[in-house]
PyMOL commands that place a pseudoatom at each C-alpha (Angstrom):
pseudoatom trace, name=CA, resn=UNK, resi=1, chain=A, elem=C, hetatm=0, pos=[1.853, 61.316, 4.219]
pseudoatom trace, name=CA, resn=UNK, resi=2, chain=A, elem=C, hetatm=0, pos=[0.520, 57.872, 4.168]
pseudoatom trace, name=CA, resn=UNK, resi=3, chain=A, elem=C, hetatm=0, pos=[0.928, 55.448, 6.992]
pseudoatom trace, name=CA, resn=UNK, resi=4, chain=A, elem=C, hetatm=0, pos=[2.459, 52.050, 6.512]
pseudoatom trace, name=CA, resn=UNK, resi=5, chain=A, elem=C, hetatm=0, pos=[0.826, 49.452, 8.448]
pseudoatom trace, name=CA, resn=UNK, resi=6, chain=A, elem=C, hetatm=0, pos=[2.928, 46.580, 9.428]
pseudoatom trace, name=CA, resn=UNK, resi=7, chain=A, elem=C, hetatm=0, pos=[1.973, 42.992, 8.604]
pseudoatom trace, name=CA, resn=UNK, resi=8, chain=A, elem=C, hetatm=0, pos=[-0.508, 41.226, 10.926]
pseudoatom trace, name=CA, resn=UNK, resi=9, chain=A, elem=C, hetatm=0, pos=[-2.093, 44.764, 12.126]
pseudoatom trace, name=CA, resn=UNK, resi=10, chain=A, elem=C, hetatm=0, pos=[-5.706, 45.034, 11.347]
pseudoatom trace, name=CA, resn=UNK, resi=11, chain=A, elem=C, hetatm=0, pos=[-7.288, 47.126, 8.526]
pseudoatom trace, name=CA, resn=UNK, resi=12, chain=A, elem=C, hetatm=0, pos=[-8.262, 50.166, 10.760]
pseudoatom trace, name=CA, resn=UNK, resi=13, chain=A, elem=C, hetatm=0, pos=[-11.410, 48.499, 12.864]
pseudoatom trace, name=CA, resn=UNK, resi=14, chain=A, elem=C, hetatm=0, pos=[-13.796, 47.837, 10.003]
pseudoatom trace, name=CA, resn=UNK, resi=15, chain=A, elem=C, hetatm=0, pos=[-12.144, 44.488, 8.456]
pseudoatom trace, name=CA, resn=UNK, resi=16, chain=A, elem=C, hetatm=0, pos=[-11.397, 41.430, 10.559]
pseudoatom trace, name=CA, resn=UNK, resi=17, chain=A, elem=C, hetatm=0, pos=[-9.151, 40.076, 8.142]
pseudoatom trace, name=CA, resn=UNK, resi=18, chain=A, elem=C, hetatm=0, pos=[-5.529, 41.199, 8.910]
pseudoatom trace, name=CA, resn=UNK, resi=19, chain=A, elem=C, hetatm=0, pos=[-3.529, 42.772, 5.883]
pseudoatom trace, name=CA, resn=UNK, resi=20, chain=A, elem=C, hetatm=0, pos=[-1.637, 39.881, 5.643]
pseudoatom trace, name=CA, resn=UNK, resi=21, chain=A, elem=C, hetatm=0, pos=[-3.942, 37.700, 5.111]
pseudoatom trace, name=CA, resn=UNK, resi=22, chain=A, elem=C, hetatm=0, pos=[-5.425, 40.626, 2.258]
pseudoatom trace, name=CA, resn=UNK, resi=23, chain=A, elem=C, hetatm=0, pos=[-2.029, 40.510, 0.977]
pseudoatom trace, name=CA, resn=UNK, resi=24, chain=A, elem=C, hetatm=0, pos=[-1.744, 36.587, 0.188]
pseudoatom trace, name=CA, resn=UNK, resi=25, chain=A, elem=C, hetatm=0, pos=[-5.490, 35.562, -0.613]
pseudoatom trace, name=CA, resn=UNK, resi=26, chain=A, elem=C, hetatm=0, pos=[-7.575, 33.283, 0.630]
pseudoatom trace, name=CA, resn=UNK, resi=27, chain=A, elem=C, hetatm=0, pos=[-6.595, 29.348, 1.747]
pseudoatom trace, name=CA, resn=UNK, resi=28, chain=A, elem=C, hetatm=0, pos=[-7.597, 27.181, -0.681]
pseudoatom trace, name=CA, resn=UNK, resi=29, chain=A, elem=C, hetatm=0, pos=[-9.673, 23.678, -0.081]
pseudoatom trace, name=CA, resn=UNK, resi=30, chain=A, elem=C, hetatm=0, pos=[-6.905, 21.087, 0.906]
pseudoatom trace, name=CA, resn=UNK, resi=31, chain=A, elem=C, hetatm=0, pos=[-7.272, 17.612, -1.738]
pseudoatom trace, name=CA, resn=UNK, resi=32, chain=A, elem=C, hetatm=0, pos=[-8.225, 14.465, 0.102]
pseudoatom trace, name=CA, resn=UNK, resi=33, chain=A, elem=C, hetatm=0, pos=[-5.768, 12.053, -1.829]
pseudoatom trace, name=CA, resn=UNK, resi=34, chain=A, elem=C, hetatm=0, pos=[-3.311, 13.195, -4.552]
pseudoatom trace, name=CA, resn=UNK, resi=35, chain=A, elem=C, hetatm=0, pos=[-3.516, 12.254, -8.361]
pseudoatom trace, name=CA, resn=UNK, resi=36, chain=A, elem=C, hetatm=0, pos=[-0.410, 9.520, -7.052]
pseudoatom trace, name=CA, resn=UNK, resi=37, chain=A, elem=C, hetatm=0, pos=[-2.996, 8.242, -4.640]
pseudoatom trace, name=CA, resn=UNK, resi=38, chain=A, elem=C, hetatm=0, pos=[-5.689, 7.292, -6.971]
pseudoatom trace, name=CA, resn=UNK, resi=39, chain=A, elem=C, hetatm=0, pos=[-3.613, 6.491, -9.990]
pseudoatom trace, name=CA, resn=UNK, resi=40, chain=A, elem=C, hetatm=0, pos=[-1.966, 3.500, -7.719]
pseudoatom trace, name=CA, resn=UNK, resi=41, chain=A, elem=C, hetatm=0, pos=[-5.655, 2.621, -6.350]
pseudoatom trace, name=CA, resn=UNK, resi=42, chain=A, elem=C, hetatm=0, pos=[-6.872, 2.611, -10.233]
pseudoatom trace, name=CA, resn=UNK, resi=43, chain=A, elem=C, hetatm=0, pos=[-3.947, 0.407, -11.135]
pseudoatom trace, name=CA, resn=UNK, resi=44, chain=A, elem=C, hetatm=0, pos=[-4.251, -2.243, -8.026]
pseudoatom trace, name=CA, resn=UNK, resi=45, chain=A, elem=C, hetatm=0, pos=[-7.805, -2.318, -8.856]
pseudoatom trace, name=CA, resn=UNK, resi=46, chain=A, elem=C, hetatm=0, pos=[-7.246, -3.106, -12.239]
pseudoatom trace, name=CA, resn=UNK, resi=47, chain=A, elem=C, hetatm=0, pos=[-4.352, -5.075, -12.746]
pseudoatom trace, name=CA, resn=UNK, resi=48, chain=A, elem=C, hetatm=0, pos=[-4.363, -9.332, -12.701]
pseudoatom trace, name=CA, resn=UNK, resi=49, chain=A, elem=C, hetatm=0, pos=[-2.718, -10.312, -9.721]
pseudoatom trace, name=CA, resn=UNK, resi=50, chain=A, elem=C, hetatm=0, pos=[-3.130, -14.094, -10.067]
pseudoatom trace, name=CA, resn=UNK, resi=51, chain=A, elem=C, hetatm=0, pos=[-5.895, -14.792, -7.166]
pseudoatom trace, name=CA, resn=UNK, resi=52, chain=A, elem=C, hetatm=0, pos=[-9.319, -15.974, -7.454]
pseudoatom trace, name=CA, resn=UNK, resi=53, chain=A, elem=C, hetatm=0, pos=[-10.642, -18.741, -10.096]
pseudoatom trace, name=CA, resn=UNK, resi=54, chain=A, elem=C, hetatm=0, pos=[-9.028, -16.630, -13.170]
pseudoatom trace, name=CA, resn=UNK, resi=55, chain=A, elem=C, hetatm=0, pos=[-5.594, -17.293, -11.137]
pseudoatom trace, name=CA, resn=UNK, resi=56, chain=A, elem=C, hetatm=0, pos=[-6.330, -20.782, -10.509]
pseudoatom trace, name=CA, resn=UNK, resi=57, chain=A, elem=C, hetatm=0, pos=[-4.461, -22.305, -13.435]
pseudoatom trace, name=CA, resn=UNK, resi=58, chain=A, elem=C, hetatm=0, pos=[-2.090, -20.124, -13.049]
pseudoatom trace, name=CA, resn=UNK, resi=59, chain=A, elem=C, hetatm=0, pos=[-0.680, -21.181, -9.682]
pseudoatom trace, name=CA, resn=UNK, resi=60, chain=A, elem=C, hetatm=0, pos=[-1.227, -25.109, -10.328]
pseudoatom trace, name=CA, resn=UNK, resi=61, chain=A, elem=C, hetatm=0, pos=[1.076, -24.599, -13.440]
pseudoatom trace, name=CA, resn=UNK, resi=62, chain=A, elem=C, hetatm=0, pos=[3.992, -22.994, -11.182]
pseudoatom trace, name=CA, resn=UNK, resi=63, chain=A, elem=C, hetatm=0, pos=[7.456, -24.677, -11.128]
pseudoatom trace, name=CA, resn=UNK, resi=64, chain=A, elem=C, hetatm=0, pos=[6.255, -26.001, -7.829]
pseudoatom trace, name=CA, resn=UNK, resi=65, chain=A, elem=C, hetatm=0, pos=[8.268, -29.347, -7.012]
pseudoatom trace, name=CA, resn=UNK, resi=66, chain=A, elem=C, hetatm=0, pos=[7.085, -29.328, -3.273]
pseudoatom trace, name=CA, resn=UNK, resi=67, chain=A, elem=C, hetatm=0, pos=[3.473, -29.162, -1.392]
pseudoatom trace, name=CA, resn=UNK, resi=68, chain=A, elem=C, hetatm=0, pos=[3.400, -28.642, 2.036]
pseudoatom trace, name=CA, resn=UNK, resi=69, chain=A, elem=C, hetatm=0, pos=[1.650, -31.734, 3.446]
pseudoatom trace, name=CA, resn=UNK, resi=70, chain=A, elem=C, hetatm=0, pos=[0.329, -30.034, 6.712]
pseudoatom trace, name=CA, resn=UNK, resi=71, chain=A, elem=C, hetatm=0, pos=[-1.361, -26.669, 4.786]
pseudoatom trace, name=CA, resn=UNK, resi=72, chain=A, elem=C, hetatm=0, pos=[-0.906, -27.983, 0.925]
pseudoatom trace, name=CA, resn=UNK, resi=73, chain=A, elem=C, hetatm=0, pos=[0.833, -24.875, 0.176]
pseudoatom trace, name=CA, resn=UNK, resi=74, chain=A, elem=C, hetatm=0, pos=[3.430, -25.038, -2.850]
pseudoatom trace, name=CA, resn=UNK, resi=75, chain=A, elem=C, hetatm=0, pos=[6.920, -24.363, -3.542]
pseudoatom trace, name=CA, resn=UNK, resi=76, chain=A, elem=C, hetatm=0, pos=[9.345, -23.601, -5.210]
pseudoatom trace, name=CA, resn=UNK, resi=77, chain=A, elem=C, hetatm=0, pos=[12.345, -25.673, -3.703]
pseudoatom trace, name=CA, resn=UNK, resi=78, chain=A, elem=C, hetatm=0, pos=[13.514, -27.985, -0.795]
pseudoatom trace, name=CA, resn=UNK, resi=79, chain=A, elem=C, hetatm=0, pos=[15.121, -24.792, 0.837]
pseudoatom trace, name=CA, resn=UNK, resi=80, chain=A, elem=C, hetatm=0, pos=[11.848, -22.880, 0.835]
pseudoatom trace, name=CA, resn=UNK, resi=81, chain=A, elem=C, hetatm=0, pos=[10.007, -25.621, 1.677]
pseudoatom trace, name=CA, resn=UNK, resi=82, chain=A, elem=C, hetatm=0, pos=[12.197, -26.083, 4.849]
pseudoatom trace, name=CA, resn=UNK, resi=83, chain=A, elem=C, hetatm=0, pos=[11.887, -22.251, 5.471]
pseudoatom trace, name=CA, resn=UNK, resi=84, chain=A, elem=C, hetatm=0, pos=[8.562, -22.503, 5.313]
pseudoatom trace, name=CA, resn=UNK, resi=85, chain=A, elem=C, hetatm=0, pos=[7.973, -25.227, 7.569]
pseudoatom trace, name=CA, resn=UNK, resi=86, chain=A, elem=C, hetatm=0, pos=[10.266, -23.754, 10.329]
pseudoatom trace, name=CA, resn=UNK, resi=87, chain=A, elem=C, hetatm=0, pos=[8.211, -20.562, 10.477]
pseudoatom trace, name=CA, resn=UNK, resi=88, chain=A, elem=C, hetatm=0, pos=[4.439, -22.192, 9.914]
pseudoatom trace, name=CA, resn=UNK, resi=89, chain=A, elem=C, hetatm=0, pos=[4.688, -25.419, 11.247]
pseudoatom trace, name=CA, resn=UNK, resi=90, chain=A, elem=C, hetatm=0, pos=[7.369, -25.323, 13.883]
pseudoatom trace, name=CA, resn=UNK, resi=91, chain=A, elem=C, hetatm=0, pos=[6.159, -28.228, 15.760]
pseudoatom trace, name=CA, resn=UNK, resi=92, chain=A, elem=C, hetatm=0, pos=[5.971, -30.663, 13.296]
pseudoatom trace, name=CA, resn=UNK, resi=93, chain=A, elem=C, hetatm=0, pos=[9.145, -32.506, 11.368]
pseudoatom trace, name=CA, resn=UNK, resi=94, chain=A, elem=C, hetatm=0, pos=[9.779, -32.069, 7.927]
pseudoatom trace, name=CA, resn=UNK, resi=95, chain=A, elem=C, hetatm=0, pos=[9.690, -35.223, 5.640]
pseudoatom trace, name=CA, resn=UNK, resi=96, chain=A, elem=C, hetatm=0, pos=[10.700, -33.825, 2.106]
pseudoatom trace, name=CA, resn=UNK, resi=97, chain=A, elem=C, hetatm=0, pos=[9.765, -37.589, -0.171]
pseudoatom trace, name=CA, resn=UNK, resi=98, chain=A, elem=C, hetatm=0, pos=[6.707, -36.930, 1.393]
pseudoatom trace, name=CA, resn=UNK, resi=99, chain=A, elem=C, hetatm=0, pos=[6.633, -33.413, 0.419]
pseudoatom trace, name=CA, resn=UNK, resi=100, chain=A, elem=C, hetatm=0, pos=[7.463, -34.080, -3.176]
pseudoatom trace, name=CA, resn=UNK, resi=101, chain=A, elem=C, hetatm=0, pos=[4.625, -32.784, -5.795]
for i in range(1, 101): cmd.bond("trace and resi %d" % i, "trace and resi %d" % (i + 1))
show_as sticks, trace
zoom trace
């Protein structure tokens, strides 16, 4: 009769490999970055985001009613503008006439 040989026992001295590791195959090569990965790299890359000298017109045509005075920043509204000016410049007051585009 034959002999069973239990999983993880060697192949009788003249294989390192243990049977289970005949039984399921070889590992295969592990992918650096998925498809996901490089599809969202490919689109980032690719895709206008509104920066740079193409962008330029773009943000100077905003529905910006107030600049920053200290950093010339824009926005949107007083409430931002105060918002802003709390967390970026919290040592200075705000004057919002003189913050008026």
């Amino acid at each position: 009769p034959r002999r069973r040989k239990r999983k993880g026992a060697t192949c009788g001295g003249t294989c390192s490999e243990s049977v289970f590791q005949q039984e399921m195959g070889g590992k295969a090569k592990p992918t650096k970055h998925t498809s996901k990965e490089i599809a969202k790299k490919v689109f980032e890359a690719n895709v206008n985001r509104g920066g740079g000298a193409g962008g330029a017109a773009a943000r100077q045509d905003a529905k910006c009613g107030f600049k920053c005075y200290v950093c010339l920043c824009l926005q949107p509204s007083e409430k931002s503008l105060q918002i802003h000016f709390e967390a970026k410049h919290p040592k200075e007051t705000l004057d919002i006439e003189r913050a008026r585009a």
